[in-house]
C-alpha positions in Angstrom: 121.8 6.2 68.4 122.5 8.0 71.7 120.6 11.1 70.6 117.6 8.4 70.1 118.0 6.8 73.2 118.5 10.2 75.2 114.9 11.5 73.1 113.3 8.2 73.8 114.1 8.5 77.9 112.6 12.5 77.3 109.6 11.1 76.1 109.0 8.4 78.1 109.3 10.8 81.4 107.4 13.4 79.7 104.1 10.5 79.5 104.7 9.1 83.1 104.7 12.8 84.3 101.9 13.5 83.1 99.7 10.1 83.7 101.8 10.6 87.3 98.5 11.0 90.0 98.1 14.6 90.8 98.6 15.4 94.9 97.3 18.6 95.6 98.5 20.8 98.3 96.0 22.5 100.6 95.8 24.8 103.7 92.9 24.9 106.0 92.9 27.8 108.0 91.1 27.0 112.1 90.6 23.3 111.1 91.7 20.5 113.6 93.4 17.5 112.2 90.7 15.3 113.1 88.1 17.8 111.5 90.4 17.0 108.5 90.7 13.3 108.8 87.0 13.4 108.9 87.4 14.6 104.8 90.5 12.5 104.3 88.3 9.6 105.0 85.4 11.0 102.9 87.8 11.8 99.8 89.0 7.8 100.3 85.7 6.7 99.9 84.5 9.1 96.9 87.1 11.5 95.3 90.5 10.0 95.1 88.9 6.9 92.9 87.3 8.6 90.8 89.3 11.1 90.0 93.3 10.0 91.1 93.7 13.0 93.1 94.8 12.7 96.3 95.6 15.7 99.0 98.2 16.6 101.4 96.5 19.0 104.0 98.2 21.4 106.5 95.9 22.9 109.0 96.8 26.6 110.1 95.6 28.1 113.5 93.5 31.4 112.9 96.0 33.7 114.5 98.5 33.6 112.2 97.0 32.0 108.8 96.8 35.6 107.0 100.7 36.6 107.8 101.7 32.8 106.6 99.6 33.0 103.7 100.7 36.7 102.4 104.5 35.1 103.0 104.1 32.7 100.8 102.1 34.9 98.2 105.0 37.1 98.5 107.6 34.3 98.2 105.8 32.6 95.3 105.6 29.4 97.6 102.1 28.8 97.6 100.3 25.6 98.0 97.9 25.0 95.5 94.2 26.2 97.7 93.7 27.6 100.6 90.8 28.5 103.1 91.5 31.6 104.3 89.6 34.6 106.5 86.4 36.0 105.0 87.7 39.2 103.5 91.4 37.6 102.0 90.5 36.1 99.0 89.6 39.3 97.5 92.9 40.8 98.4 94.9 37.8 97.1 93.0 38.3 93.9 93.6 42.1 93.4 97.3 41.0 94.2 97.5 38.1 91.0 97.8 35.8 93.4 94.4 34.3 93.9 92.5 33.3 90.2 88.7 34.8 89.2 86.8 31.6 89.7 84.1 33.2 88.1 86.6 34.1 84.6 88.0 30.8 84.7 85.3 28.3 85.6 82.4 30.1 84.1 79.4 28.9 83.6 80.7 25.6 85.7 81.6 28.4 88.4 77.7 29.8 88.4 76.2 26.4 88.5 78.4 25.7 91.8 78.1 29.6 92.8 73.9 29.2 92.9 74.0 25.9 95.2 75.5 27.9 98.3 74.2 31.1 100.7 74.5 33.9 97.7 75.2 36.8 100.5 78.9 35.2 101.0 80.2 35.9 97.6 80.1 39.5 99.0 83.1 39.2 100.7 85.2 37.0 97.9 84.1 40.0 94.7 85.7 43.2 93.6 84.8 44.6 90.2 82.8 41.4 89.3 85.6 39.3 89.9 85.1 36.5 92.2 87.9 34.9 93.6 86.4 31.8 96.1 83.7 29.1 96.9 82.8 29.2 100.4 83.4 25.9 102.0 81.9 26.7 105.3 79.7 29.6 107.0 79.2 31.2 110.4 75.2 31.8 111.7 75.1 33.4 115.2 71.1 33.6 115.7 70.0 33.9 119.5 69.6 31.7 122.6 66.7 32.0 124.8 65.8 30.4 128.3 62.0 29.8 127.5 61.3 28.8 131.3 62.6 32.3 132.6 61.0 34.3 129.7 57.3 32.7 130.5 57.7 33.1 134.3 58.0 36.5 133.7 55.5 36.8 131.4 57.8 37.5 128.7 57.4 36.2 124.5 60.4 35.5 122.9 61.8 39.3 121.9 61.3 39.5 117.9 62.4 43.2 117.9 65.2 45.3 120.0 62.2 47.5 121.6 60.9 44.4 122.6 64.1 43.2 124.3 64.2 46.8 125.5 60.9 46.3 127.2 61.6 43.5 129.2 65.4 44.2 130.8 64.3 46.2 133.9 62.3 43.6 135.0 64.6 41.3 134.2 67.2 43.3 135.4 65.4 43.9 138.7 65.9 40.2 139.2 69.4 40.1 138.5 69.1 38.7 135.4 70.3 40.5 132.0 70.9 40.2 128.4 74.2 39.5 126.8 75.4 40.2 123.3 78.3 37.7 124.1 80.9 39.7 121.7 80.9 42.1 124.0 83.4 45.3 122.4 86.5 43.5 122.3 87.7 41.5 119.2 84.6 40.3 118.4 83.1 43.5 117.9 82.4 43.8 114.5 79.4 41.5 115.0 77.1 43.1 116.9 78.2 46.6 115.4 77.7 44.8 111.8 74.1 43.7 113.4 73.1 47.6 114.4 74.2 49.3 111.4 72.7 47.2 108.3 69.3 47.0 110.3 68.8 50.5 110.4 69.6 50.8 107.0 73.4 51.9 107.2 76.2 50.5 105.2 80.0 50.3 105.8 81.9 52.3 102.9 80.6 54.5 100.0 79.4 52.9 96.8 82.6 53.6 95.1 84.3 51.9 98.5 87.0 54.9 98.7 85.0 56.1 101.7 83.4 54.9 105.1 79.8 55.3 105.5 79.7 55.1 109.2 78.6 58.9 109.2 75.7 59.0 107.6 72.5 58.8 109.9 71.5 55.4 109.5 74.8 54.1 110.7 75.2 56.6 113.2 71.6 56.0 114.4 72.4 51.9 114.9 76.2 52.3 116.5 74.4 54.9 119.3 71.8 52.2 119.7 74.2 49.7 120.4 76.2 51.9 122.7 73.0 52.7 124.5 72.6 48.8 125.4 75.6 49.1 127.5 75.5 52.9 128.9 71.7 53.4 129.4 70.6 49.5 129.6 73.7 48.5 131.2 74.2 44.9 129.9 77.5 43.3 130.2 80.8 45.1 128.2 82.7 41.5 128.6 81.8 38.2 126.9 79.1 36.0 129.6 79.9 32.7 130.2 78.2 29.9 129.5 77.3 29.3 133.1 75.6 32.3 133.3 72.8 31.2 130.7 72.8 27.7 132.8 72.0 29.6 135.7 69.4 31.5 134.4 71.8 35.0 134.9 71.3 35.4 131.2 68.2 34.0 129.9 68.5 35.8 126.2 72.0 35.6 124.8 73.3 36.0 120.8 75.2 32.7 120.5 78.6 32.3 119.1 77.7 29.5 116.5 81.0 27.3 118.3 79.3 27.7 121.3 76.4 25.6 120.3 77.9 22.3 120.5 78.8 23.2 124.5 74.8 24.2 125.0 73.5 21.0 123.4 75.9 18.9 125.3 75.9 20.9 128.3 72.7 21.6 129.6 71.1 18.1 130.1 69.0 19.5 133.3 67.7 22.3 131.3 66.4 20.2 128.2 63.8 21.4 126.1 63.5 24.7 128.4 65.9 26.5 125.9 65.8 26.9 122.1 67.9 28.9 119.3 65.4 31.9 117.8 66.8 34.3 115.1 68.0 37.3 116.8 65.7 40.3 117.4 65.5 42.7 114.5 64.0 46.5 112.9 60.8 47.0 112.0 61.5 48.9 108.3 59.7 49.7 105.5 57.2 47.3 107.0 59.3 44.2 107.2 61.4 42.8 110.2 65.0 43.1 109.5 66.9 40.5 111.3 69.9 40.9 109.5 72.8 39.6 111.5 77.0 39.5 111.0 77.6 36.2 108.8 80.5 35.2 106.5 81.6 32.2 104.7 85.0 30.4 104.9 86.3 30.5 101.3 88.4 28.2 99.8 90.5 29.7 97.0 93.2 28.7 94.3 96.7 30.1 93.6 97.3 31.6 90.8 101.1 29.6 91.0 99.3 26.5 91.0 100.0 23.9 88.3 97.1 21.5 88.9 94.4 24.2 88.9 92.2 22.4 86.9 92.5 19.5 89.4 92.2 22.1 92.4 88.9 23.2 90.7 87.8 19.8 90.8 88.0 19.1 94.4 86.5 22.4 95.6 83.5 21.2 93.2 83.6 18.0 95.1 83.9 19.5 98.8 81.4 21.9 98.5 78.7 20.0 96.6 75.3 20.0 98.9 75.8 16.0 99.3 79.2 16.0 100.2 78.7 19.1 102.8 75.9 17.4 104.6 77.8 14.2 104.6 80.5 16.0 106.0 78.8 18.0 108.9 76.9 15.2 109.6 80.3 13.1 110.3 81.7 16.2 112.0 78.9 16.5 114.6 78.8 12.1 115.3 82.1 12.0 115.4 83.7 15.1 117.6 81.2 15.7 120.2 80.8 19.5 120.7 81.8 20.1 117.5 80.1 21.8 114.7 80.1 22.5 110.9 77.7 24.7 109.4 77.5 23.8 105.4 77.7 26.6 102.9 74.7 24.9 101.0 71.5 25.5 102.4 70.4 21.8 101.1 73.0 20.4 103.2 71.1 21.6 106.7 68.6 18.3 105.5 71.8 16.2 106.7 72.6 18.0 109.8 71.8 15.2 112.8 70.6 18.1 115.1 66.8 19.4 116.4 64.5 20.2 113.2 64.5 23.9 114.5 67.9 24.3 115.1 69.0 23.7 111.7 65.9 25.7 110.5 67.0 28.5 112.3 70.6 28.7 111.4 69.8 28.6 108.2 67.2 31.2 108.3 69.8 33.4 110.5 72.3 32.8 107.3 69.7 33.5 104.9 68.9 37.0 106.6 72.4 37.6 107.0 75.0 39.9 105.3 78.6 39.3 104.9 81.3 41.6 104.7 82.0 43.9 101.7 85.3 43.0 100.6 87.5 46.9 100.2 91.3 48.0 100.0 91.8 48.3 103.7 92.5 45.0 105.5 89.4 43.4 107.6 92.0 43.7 111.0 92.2 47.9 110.3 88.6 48.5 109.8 87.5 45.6 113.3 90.3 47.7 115.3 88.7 51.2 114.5 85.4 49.5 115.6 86.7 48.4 118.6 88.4 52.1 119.1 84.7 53.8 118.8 83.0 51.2 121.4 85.8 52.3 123.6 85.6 55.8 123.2 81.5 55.4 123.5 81.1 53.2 126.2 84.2 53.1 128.4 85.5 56.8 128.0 81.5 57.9 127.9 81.8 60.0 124.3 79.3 61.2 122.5 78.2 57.9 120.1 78.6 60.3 117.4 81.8 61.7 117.9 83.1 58.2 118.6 81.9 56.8 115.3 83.1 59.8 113.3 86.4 59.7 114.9 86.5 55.8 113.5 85.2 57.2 110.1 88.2 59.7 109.9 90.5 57.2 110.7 89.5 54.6 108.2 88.9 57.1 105.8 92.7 57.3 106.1 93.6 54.0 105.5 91.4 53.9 102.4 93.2 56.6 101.2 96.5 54.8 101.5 95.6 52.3 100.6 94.1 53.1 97.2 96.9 54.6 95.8 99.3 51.8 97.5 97.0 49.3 95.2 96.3 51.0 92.4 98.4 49.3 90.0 97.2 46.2 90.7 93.3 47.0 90.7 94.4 48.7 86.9 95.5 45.4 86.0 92.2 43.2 86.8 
């Protein structure tokens, strides 16, 4: 009778524990918690009753998300998703830590992949695994004082020689043009920017090897050193002020800068506008490709609801429920912006009809990062080494560039052979 009892009480658990609602555990890397209780309020309204599953969300600060996150890969302690830094995904993945979406889900997985930007999944696939859903992007186009242009008799620059053209004068009346990045941390942008428009590429095709020394990526890094040794626009970032002032009437703009321009610059109103940045006449087409990534959202491979995680990133990342979200984002926190991974979500956006237009053209002639071995910090540092040894030490833009290629060619090495066993394993 006791064994009976003691098997009924087994059994009874077992069926509440599994009918028990399912709270998933989630980390959102450089989100705010009001940016969050903007989706808490969302899921209230639409996911949690239909589905039962509710969230527990712990917002991590960009500057130390990817050391938290390895640790708890490395631990075992992992929450159940996580939006991570562009290029992590892929290494989580290599590492059995992150599932293949695309293995898992399948066809579900294609369906969801087609309704977003297609050049994200770049950055999240190695050996036709894919290993996130972006959740959000980044689309830096250009900002342009139309006032200061025409009174110089100046057309919005749709090419680099263009832009070229018009910086003496412009110059002569202390005025210049800023790539805003600048060659500190934010480098890898603008170098991004120089080398795919002239046709280069950053590794090999068998991604063992940089590519940064063939001639079409040497050609585009010496053209971007050239802006700031022979054209002599500004090595730092350029304030915001400056573009108010009319200092710097052609800027590329930081997309979370543009909530501060549309707020900020009431006495300037409808004399500025967002255009997509200048671009390469190639092959007889205008490349205006520009540095652009998703935000992916991943799943652990530790997690016991992954089913259920699967079901909220289909939920957060649907085309209605992006819109809805920007749209709350930019109403509610003033200066604030969202950018949805699904170009149908720009239709929700409450901003000018260009802007969103143009952000999402920016994204759609956009690359992202290919995802390879060495971490995304190595390869942005060795950028950042061969700006400094170009423009501030005043080497040779080859040699600079070649000394980055040797040194990441390194790392590549080591790290290759330091991952090997877990690529033979995917």
């Amino acid at each position: 009778m006791r064994r009976k009892l003691v098997l009924i009480i087994v059994l009874l658990c077992s069926v509440l524990a599994s009918t028990a609602p399912v709270k998933l555990q989630i980390w959102m890397t450089g989100e705010t918690p009001e940016r969050l209780n903007i989706i808490k309020g969302l899921m209230e309204e639409d996911f949690t009753p239909k589905t039962g599953i509710t969230v527990e969300f712990t917002p991590l600060s960009w500057s130390d998300s990817d050391h938290k996150i390895l640790l708890a890969a490395a631990s075992g302690d992992t929450p159940d998703i996580a939006m991570t830094a562009v290029l992590l995904p892929a290494e989580l993945g290599i590492r059995g830590v992150a599932i293949d979406l695309k293995k898992t889900f399948g066809k579900e997985f294609d369906k969801i992949a087609s309704e977003h930007f297609s050049n994200t999944f770049t950055s999240y696939t190695f050996q036709n695994a894919v290993f996130a859903i972006p959740y959000r992007v980044e689309s830096n186009p250009m900002v342009v004082r139309y006032d200061i242009l025409k009174n110089y008799g100046f057309n919005t620059p749709k090419t680099w020689d263009e832009l070229r053209t018009m910086l003496p004068k412009l110059q002569s009346n202390k005025m210049n043009f800023s790539q805003t990045f600048g060659i500190a941390e934010e480098s890898f942008r603008p170098f991004s920017l120089f080398i795919w428009q002239n046709g280069g590429k950053f590794f090999k095709d068998d991604l063992t090897a940089s590519a940064w020394d063939e001639p079409e990526a040497i050609k585009g890094f010496t053209e971007l050193v050239e802006l700031y040794t022979k054209y002599k626009i500004p090595v730092e970032n350029v304030p915001f002020e400056s573009f108010r002032r009319g200092e710097t009437p052609v800027m590329l703009l930081p997309w979370w800068n543009y909530g501060s321009f549309q707020l900020g610059l009431p006495e300037i109103a409808g004399k500025w506008g967002l255009e997509l940045v200048p671009g390469h006449l190639r092959n007889g087409k205008l490349d205006q490709t520009s540095w652009f990534g998703g935000t992916p959202l991943l799943i652990f491979k530790n997690s016991k609801y992954q089913k259920e995680a699967w079901e909220w990133i289909k939920w957060v990342t649907q085309p209605k429920i992006q819109g809805e979200l920007a749209k709350r984002t930019i109403e509610r926190l003033p200066g604030s912006l969202l950018l949805p991974s699904s170009p149908e979500a720009y239709d929700y956006l409450p901003l000018p009809t260009k802007d969103k237009q143009i952000f999402r053209d920016q994204a759609i002639a956009s690359k992202s990062p290919t995802f390879t071995v060495a971490s995304e910090r190595i390869i942005n540092r060795y950028i950042q080494f061969a700006l400094n040894e170009a423009v501030v030490q005043g080497k040779s833009p080859e040699i600079a560039i070649k000394n980055a290629v040797s040194g990441v060619n390194m790392d590549l090495k080591t790290k290759w052979a330091e991952w090997k066993r877990f690529i033979s394993k995917l």
